[in-house]
C-alpha positions as CSV (number, residue, x, y, z in Angstrom):
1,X,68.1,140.9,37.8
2,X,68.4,137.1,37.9
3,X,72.0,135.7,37.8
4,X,72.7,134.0,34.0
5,X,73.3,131.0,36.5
6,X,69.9,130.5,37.3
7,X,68.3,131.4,33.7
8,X,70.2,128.2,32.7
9,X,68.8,126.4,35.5
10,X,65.5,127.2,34.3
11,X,65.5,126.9,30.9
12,X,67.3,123.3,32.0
13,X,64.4,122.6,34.1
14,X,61.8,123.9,31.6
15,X,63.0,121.6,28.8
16,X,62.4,118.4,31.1
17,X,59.6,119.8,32.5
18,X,60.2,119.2,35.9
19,X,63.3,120.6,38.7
20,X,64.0,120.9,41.8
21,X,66.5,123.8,43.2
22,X,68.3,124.3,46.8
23,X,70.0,127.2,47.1
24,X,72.6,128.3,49.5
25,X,73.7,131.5,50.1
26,X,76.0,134.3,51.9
27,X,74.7,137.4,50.9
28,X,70.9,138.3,51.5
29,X,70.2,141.1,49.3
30,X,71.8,139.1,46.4
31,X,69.8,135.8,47.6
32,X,66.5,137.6,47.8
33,X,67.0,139.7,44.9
34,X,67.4,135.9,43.2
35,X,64.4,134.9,44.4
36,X,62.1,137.2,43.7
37,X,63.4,137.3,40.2
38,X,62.7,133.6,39.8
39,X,59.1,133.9,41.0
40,X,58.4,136.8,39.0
41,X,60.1,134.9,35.6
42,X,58.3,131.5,36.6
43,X,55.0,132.9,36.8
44,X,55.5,134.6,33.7
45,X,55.9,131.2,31.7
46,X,53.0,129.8,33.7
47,X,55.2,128.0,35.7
48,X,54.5,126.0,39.2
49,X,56.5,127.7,42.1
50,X,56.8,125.7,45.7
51,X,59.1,128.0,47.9
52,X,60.2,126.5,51.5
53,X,61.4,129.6,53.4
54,X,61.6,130.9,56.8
55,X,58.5,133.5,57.9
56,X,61.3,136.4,58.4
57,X,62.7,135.8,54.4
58,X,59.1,135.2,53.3
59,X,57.9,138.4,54.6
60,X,60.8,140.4,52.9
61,X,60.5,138.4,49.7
62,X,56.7,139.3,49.9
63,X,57.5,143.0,50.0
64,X,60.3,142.9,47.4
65,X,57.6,141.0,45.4
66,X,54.8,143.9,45.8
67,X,57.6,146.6,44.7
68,X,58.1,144.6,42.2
69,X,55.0,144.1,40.8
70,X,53.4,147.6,41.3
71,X,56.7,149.1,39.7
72,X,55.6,146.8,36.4
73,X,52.3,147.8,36.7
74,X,52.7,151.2,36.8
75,X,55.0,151.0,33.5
76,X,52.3,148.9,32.1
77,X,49.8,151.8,32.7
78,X,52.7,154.4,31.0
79,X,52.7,152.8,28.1
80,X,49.0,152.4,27.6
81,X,48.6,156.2,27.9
């Protein structure tokens, strides 16, 4: 789940319609967790999303992000039964 720091960010950044965000971190998991969440959430409101990351983080966010996503499809098919 995203941190109720960064939901502010966005809804900051959504009601100016524009943002920039650099984020530093010490734990991974927490950091990539984060990020994930914030892709997920932006694309849901239709929002643009330019990520600078190394190719090691981008591979595990791109994992994280096809858990994610069949997980939500699969509850999407559950509920249409």
């Amino acid at each position: 789940m995203v941190s109720k720091a960064i939901v502010e960010i966005m809804k900051d950044m959504k009601n100016v319609n524009r943002g920039h965000v650099c984020y530093f971190y010490d734990n991974e998991t927490i950091y990539l967790n984060n990020v994930v969440s914030f892709i997920v959430t932006g694309i849901r409101n239709g929002d643009h999303i330019l990520l600078l990351e190394n190719d090691r983080n981008m591979l595990l966010i791109n994992r994280r992000l096809e858990k994610r996503t069949q997980r939500e499809r699969t509850r999407v098919l559950a509920l249409h039964k």
